[in-house]
C-alpha positions as CSV (number, residue, x, y, z in Angstrom):
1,X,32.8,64.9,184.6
2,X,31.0,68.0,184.7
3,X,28.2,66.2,182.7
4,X,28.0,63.6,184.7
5,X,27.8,65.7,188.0
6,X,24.8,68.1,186.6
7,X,22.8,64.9,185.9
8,X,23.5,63.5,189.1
9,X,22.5,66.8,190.8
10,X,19.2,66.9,188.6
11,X,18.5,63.4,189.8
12,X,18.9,64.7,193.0
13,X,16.9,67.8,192.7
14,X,14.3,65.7,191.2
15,X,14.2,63.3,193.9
16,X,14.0,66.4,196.6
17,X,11.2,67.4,194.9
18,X,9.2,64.1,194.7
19,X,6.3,64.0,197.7
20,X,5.5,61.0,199.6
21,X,2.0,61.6,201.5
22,X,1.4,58.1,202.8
23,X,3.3,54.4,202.5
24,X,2.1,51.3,204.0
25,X,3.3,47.9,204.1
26,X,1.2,46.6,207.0
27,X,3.3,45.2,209.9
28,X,2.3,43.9,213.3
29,X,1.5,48.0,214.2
30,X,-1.0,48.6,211.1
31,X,-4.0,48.6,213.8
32,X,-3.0,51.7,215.4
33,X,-3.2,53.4,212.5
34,X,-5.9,51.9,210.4
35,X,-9.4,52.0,212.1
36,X,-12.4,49.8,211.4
37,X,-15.5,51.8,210.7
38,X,-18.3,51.2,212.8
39,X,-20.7,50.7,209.5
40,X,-22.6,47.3,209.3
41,X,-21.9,46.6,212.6
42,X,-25.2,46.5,214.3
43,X,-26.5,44.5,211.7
44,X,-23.3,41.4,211.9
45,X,-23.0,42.1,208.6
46,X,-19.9,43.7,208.9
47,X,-16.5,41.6,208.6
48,X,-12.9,42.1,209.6
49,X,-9.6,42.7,208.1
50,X,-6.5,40.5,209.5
51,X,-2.9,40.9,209.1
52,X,-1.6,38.2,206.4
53,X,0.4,37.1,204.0
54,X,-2.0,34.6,202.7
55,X,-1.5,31.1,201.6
56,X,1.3,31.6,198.9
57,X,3.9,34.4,199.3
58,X,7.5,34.7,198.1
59,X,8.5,36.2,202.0
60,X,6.3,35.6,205.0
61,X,6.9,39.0,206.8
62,X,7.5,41.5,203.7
63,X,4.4,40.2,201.8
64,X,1.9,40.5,204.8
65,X,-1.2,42.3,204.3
66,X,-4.8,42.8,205.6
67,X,-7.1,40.0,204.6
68,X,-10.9,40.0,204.5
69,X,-12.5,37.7,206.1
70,X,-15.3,36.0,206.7
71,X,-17.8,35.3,203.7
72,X,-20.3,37.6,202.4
73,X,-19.5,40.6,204.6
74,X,-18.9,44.1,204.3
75,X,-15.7,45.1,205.2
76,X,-14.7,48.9,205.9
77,X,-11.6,50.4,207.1
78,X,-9.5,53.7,207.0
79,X,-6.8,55.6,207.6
80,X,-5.5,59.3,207.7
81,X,-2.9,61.0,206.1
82,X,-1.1,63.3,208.3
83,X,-2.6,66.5,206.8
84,X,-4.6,67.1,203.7
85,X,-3.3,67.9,200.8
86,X,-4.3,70.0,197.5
87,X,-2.4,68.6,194.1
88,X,-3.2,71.9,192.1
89,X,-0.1,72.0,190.3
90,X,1.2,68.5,191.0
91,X,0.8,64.8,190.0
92,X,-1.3,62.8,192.3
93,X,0.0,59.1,192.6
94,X,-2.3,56.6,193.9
95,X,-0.7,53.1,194.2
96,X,-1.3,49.2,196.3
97,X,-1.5,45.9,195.6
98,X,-4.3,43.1,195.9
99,X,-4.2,39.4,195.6
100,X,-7.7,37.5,195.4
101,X,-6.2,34.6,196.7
102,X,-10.2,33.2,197.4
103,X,-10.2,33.5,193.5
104,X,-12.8,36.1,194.2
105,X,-16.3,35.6,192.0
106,X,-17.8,38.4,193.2
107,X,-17.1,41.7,195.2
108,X,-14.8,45.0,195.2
109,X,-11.0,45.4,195.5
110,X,-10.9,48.8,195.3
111,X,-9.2,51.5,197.6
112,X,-10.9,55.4,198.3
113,X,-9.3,58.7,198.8
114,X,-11.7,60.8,200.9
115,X,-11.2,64.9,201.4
116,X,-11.3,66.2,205.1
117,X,-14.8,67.4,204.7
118,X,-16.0,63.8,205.4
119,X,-14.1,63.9,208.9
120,X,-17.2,64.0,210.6
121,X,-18.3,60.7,208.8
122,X,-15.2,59.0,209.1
123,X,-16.0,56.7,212.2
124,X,-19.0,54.9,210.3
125,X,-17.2,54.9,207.0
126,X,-18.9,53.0,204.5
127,X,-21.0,53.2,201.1
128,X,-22.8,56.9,201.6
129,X,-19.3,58.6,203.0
130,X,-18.7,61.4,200.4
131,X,-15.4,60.2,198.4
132,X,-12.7,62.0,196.1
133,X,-11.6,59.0,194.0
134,X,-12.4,55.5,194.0
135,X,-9.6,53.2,191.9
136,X,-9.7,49.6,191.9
137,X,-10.7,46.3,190.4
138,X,-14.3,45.2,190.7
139,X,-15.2,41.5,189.9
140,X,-18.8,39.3,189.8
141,X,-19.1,36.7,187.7
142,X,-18.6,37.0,183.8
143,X,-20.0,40.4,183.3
144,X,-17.8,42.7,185.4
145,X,-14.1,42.4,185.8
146,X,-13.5,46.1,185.4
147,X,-10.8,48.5,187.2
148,X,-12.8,50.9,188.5
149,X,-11.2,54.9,188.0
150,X,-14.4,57.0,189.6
151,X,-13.8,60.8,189.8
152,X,-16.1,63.4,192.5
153,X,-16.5,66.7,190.9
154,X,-19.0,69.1,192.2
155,X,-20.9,66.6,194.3
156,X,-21.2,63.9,191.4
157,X,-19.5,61.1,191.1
158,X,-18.1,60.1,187.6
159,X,-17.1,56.8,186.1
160,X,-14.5,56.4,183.8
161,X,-16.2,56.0,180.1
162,X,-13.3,53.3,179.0
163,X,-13.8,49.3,180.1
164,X,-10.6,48.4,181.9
165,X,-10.4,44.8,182.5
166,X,-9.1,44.1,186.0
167,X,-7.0,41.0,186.8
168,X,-8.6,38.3,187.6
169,X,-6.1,35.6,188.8
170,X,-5.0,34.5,192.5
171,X,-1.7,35.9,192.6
172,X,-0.9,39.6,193.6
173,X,-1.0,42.6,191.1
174,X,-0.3,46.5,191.1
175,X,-2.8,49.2,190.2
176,X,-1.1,52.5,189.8
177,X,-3.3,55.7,188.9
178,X,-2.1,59.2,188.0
179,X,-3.7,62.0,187.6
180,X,-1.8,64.9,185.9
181,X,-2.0,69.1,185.9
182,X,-2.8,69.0,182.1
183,X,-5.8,67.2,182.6
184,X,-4.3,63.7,181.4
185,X,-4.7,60.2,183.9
186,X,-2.6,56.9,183.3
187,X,-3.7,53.5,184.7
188,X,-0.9,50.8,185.2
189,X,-1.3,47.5,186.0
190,X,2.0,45.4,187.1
191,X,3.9,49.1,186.3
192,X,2.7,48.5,183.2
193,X,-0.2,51.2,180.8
194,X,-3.1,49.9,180.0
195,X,-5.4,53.2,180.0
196,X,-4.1,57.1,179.4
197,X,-6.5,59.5,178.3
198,X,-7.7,62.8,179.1
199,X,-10.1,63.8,181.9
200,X,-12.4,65.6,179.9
201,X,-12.8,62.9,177.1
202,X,-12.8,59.9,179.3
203,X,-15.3,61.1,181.7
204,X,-18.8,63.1,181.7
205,X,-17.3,65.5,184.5
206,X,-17.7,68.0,181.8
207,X,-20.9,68.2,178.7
208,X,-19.3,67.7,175.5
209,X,-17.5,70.0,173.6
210,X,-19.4,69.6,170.5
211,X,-23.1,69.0,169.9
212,X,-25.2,68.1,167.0
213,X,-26.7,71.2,165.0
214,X,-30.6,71.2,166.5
215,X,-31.2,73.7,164.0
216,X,-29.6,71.5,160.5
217,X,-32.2,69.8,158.7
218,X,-31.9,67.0,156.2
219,X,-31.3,68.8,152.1
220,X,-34.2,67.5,150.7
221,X,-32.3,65.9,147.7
222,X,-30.3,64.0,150.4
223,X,-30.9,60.3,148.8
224,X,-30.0,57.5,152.1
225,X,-31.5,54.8,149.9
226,X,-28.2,52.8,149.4
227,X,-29.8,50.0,146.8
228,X,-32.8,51.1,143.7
229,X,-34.5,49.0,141.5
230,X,-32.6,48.6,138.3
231,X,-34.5,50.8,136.3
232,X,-33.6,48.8,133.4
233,X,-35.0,45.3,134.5
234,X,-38.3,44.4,132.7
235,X,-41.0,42.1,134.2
236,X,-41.1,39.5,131.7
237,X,-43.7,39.0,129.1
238,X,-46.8,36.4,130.4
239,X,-45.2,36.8,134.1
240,X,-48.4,37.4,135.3
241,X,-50.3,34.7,133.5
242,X,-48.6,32.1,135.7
243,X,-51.8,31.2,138.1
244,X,-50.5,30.1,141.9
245,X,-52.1,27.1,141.7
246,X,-53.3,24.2,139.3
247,X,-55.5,21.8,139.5
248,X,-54.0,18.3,141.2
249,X,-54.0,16.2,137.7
250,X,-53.8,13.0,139.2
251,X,-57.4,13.6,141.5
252,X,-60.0,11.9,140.3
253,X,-63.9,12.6,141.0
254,X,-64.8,9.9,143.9
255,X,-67.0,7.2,142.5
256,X,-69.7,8.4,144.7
257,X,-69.8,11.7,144.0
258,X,-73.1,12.9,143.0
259,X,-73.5,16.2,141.2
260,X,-76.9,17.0,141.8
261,X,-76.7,16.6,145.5
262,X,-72.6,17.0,145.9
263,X,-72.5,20.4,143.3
264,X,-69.9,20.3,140.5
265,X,-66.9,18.1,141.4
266,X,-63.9,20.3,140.9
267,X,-60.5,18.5,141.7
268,X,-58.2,19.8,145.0
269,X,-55.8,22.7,143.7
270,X,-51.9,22.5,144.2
271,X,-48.6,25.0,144.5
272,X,-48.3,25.7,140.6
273,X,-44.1,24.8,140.3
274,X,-44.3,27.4,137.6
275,X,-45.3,30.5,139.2
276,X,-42.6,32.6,140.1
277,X,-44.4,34.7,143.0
278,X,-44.6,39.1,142.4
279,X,-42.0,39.9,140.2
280,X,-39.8,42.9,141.2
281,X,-37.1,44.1,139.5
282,X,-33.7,43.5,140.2
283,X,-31.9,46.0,143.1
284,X,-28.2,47.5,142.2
285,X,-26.1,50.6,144.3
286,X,-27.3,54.5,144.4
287,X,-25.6,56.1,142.2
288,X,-26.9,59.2,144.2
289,X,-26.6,57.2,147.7
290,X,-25.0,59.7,150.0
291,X,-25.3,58.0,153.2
292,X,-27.6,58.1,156.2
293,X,-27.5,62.0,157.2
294,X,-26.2,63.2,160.4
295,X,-26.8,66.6,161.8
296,X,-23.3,68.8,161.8
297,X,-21.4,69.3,164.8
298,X,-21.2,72.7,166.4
299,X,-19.6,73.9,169.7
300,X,-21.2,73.6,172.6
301,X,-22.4,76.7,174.3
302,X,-23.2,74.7,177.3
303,X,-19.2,73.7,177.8
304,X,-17.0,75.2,179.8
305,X,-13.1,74.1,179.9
306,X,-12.0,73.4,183.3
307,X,-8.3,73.6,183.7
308,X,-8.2,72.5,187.2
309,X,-10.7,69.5,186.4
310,X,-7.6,66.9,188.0
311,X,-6.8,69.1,191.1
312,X,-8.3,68.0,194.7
313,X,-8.2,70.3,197.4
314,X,-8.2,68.6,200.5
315,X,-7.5,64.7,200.5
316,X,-7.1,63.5,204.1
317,X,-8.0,60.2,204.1
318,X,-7.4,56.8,202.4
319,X,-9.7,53.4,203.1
320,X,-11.2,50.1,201.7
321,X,-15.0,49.8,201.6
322,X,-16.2,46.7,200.0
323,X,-18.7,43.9,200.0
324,X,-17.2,40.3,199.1
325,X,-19.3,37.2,198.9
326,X,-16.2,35.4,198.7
327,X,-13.5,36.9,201.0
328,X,-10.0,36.6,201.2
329,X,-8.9,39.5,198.7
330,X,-5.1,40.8,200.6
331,X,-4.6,44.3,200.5
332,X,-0.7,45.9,200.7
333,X,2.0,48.9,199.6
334,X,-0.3,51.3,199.2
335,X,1.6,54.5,198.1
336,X,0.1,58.2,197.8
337,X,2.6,60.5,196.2
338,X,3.3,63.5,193.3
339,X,6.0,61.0,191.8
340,X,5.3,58.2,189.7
341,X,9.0,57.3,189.8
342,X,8.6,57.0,193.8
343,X,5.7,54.9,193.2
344,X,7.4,52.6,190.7
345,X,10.2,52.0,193.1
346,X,8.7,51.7,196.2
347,X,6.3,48.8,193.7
348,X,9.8,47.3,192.9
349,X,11.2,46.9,195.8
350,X,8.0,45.3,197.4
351,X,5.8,43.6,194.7
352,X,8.2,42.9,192.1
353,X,10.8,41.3,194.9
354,X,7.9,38.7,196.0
355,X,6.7,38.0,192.9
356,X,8.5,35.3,191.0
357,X,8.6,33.6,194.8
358,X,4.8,33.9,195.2
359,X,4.1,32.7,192.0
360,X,6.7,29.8,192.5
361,X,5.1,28.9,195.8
362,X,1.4,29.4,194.4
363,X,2.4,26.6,192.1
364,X,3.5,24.1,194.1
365,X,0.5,24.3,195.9
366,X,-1.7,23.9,193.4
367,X,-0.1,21.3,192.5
368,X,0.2,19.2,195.1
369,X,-3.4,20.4,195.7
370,X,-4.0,18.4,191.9
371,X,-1.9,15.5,193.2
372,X,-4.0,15.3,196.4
373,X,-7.4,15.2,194.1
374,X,-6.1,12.5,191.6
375,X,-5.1,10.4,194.7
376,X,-7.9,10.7,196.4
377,X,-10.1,9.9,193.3
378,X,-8.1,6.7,192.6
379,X,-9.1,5.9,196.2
380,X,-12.4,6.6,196.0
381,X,-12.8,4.6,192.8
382,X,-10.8,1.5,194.3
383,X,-13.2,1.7,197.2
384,X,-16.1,1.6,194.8
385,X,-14.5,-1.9,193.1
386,X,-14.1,-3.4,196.3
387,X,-17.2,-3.0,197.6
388,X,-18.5,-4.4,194.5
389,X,-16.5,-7.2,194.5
390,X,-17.4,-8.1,197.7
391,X,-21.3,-7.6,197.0
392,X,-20.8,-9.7,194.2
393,X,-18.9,-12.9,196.5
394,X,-21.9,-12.3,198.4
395,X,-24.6,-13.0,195.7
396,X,-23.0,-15.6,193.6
397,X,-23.4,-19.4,194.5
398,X,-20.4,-21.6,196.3
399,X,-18.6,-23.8,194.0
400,X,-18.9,-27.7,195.9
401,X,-22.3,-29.2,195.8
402,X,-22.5,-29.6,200.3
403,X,-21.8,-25.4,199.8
404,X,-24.6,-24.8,197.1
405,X,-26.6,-26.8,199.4
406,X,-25.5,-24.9,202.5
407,X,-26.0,-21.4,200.4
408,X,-29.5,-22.9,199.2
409,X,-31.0,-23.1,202.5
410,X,-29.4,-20.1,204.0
411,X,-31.1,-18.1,201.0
């Protein structure tokens, strides 16, 4: 019993412990908290987000989100955290979900963090608003279908060195990022890894730790020649005898060929089958071969380790900046926490509770959508016969002789 009780009361302590900055789920009141930037605007170029739950869904209330809309807009929105926060010494959790149910071909589904330094650019949010992290998937055509993981440190922003392919499907997925105080990150996809690392590895926020020697030179014995000639093959005796070419035997001197005027016939040459081109001797491994040289690695006196590399200082505010040519792309459950546990459940008991309904529903659609097509297409292609049957009645020729005569002079 007492066992049991000292877990539960860890559990509990853990729990206590566990942050939640900001949850969403986006009900009928998301407006008056989300605020559409006034970037693109002035131009029309800028589109809208609208509250949800999209074509397929497994519940029509819980699985509501904000959906952009129309095509090939720029769409920008944001919201604030109720104070900033600094996660020296913590985790930072940044969690939603997004379903391209447009089947997106090209544009961002991405979300921002943004410190409280950018306050002052927050109204016209958009593309140049200074950003703390930028984690999402990224999709255009064949080329990218990345998850982008995009770090500000000192001003710069950093992309992650690894290729995370991004979902790509119509249904809803979860992208969970944390960032840890030992300078490790995790991306999870469907609560599921799919990248870990270490910040200093896995991104250029930092020069490298090691560097090639400038100073090393090559040893001059260093041999990179990986084949030699067999220095025990012998060009063959008379090899060099063989001309390239012969005289064609079967030319003969035209009839009307006449020395003194013509010059000396000599018969066309030919490709002698014999010769055997420049002889070279045969080529067999180094025994010296010691590889292509590479200059030694040293430390680099340019790095400096950065312990606090993961920690943000002031995150204030969370939004969606992005430019779809295709829109449609629903954003939801966006989570911002020190506990990945939290995160996990609060996925759980949104995403994963819609899920096998959405995906249920998504299928039936499609379906009948398929249905609908193949109907539609046997249509079409009985239309096409009987308007060629009836061209052909038409044109062909009646079958009594008063009718062919009738048809004769009507033609």
């Amino acid at each position: 019993m007492n066992l049991i009780y000292l877990a539960c009361a860890a559990l509990l302590v853990s729990g206590a412990a566990a942050t939640v900055h900001f949850k969403e789920t986006f009900d009928d009141t998301w407006s008056s908290r989300w605020h559409k930037s006034s970037w693109k605007q002035a131009d029309g170029s800028a589109g809208e987000f609208t509250l949800s739950a999209g074509k397929w869904f497994g519940d029509a209330e819980a699985d509501k989100g904000i959906q952009t809309g129309p095509d090939s807009k720029f769409f920008a929105s944001y919201a604030a955290m109720d104070s900033a926060i600094d996660t020296t010494g913590k985790d930072l959790v940044l969690q939603f979900s997004v379903k391209h149910e447009q089947d997106l071909d090209c544009g961002g589904g991405y979300i921002k963090l943004l410190p409280a330094s950018s306050a002052d650019q927050m109204e016209s949010f958009g593309g140049d608003t200074p950003y703390s992290i930028m984690f999402g998937p990224d999709i255009c055509g064949f080329s990218t279908k990345k998850v982008h993981v995009i770090f500000t440190y000192k001003g710069t922003n950093y992309l992650i060195k690894k290729d995370i392919q991004a979902q790509t499907d119509q249904l809803t997925h979860v992208y969970t990022l944390v960032v840890k105080p030992d300078n490790t990150y995790r991306v999870l996809i469907d609560l599921k890894e799919v990248a870990a690392g270490s910040l200093t590895d896995d991104w250029d926020m930092l020069p490298p730790k090691t560097i090639k020697d400038p100073k090393a030179t090559k040893p001059e014995d260093w041999d990179e020649r990986e084949k030699i000639a067999d220095p025990e093959d012998v060009k063959p005796d008379g090899w060099d005898d063989i001309p390239a070419t012969i005289a064609d035997p079967d030319a003969k001197k035209p009839e009307d060929w006449d020395d003194e005027e013509d010059g000396t016939w000599e018969a066309p040459t030919l490709p002698n089958p014999e010769f055997k081109g420049e002889w070279k001797p045969k080529m067999i491994d180094n025994p010296a071969y010691k590889g292509i040289w590479v200059a030694p690695d040293i430390p680099n006196p340019d790095f400096v380790a950065d312990d606090s590399l993961y920690a943000f200082k002031d995150l204030k505010y969370l939004g969606f900046e992005l430019w779809q040519v295709k829109s449609g792309s629903i954003f939801d459950n966006i989570f911002v926490g020190d506990s990945l546990e939290e995160a996990e459940a609060f996925a759980n008991e949104t995403w994963a509770k819609s899920k096998d309904a959405e995906k249920a529903a998504f299928d039936k659609i499609k379906e009948e959508e398929r249905k609908l097509a193949e109907e539609s297409a046997k249509k079409a292609a009985a239309d096409a016969k009987h308007t060629t049957e009836e061209q052909d009645e038409q044109t062909m020729p009646p079958s009594t002789p008063m009718q062919q005569q009738d048809w004769a002079t009507a033609r």
